[in-house]
C-alpha positions in Angstrom: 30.2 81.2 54.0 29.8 79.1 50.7 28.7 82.0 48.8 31.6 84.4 49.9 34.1 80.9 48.6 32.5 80.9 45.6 32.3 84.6 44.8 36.4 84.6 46.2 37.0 81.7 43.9 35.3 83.3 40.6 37.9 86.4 41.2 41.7 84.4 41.5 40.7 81.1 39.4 41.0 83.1 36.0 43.9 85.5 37.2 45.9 82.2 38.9 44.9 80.1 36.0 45.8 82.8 33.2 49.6 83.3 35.2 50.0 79.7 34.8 49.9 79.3 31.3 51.8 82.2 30.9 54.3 81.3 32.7 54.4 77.9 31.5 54.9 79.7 27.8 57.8 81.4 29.4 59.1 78.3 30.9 58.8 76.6 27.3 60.5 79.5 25.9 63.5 79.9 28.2 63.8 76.1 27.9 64.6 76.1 23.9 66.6 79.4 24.2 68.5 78.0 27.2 68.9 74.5 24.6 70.5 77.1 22.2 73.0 78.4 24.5 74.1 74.9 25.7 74.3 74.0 22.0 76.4 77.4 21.3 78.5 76.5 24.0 79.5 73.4 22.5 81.0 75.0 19.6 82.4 78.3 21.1 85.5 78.6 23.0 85.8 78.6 26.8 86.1 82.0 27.5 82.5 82.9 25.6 80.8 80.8 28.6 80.8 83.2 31.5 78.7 85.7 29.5 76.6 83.1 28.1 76.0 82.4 31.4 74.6 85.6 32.0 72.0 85.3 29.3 70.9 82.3 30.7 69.7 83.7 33.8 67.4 86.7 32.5 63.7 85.8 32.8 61.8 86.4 29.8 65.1 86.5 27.4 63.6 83.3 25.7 60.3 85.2 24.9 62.5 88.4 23.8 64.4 86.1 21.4 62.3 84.5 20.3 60.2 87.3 18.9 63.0 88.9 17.7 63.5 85.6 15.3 60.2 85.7 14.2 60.4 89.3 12.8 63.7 89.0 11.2 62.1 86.1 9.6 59.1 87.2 8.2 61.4 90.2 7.1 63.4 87.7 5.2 60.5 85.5 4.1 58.7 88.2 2.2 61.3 89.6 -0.1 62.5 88.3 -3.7 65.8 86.9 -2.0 64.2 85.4 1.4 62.0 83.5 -0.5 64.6 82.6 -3.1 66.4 80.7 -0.1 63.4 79.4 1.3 62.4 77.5 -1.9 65.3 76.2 -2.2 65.4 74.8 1.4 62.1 73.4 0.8 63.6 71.9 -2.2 66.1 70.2 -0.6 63.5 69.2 2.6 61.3 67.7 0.0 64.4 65.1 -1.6 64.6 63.3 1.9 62.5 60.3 1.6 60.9 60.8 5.9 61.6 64.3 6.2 59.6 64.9 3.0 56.2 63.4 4.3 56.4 65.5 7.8 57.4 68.7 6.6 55.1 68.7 3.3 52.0 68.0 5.4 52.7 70.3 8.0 53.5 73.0 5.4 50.2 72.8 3.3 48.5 72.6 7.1 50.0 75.4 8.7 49.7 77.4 4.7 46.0 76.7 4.8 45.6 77.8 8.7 47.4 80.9 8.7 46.7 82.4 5.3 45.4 85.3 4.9 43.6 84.3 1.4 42.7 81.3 3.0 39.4 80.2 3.8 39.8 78.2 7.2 38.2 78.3 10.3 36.6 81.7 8.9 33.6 80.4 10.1 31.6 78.6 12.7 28.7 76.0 12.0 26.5 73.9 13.9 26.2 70.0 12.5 25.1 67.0 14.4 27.2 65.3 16.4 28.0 62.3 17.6 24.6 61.3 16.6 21.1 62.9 15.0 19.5 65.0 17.2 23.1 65.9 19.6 24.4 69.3 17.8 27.9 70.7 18.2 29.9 73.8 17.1 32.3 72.8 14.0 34.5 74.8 12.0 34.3 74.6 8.2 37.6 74.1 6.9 36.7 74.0 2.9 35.3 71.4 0.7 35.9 68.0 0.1 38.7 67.2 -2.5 40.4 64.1 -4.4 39.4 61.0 -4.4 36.8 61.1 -1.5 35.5 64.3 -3.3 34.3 61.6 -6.3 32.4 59.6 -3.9 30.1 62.2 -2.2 27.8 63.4 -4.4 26.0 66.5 -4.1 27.1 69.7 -2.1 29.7 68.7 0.9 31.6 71.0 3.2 34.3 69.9 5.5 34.4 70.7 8.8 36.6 70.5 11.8 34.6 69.3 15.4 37.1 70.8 18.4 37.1 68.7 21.6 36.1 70.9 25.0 37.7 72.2 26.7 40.9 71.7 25.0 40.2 72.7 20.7 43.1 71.6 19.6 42.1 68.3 18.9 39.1 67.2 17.8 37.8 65.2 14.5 36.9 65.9 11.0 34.1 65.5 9.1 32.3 66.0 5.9 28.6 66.8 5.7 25.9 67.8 3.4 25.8 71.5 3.3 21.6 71.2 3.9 22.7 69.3 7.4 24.4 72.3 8.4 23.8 75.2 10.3 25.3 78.5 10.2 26.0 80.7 12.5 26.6 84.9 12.8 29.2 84.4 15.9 32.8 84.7 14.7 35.0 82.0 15.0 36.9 83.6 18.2 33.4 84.0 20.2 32.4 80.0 19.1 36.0 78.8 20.3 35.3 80.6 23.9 32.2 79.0 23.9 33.6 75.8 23.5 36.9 76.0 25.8 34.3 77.0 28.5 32.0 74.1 28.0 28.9 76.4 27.2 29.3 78.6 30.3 30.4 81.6 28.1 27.9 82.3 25.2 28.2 84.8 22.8 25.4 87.9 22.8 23.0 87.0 19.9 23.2 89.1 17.0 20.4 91.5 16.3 18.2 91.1 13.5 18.0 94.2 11.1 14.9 96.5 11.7 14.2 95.9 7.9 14.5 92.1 7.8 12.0 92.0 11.0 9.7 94.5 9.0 9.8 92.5 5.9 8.9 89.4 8.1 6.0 90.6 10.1 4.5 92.1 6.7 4.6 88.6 5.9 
């Protein structure tokens, strides 16, 4: 009896659990877009509510929306006028004492993440971690820079440690490049291995017929 529960569980946990954070994205979703049609609303007259009404009650509209926005944006944002407008918006973001700390930070972040010419989390490492002899996955993020650059001498890489199951937090670190390990998995198969607490590990890469020749002549 345990073995059919266990074997019936292993089938519906991923399906139930991947629905739910599905359709908790489409709840998050329909909750902003639904925040946009109270806010247009506001401003319209009364007879625009009735049909703004009806938007409000089509499932999925908020996802719809929502990638609609994101390609007329990146339409805008990568020709000569988009990005005309958008330097000076971030002009005018960076002259407001608070607003210029958040948004600056999160825009070198986010510029550093999602580049294309960038070089993080383009590969997975193993260091030591929390102590010597405990080893983690880690994420290199780049190399040390500024001030704490001037203090490390030698050969440093910065890395990002992920928390399990949940990688979006975690703590960073910088290490020796000698105290660091890397590895052939890519950084999609080393972030399933963390979310699933070492349950899911990659296939191991196969070592070239040439490189094993070379080695056993040796």
């Amino acid at each position: 009896m345990k073995k059919y529960l266990l074997a019936g569980l292993l089938v519906w946990l991923p399906l139930a659990l991947t629905i739910w954070v599905v359709t908790s994205a489409l709840g998050v979703l329909d909750g902003i877009f639904g925040w946009f049609l109270t806010a247009t609303q506001a401003v319209l007259p009364a007879a625009a509510t009735e049909p703004l009404e009806t938007l409000r009650r089509i499932p999925g509209l908020g996802l719809v929306v929502t990638v609609v926005a994101l390609l007329v944006t990146g339409v805008f944002a990568t020709n000569i006028v988009g990005q005309w407008w958008l330097r000076q918006g971030a002009r005018l973001l960076n002259r407001i004492p608070i607003v210029k700390s958040i948004y600056s930070s999160i825009k070198q972040v986010s510029d550093t993440l999602f580049s294309s010419s960038g070089n993080a989390f383009r590969e997975a490492v193993l260091v030591q971690y929390p102590r010597e002899g405990a080893w983690t996955i880690a994420f290199v993020t780049g190399k040390p820079g500024g001030e704490a650059a001037q203090h490390l001498p030698g050969d440093y890489l910065s890395v990002y440690v992920p928390t399990t199951p949940n990688p979006t937090s975690g703590f960073f670190l910088m290490v020796p490049r000698r105290d660091v390990i890397e590895l052939e998995m890519s950084v999609d198969e080393a972030l399933k291995y963390v979310i699933s607490m070492g349950v899911v590990a990659p296939p191991v890469a196969a070592v070239p017929a040439i490189a094993t020749a070379d080695a056993t002549r040796n």
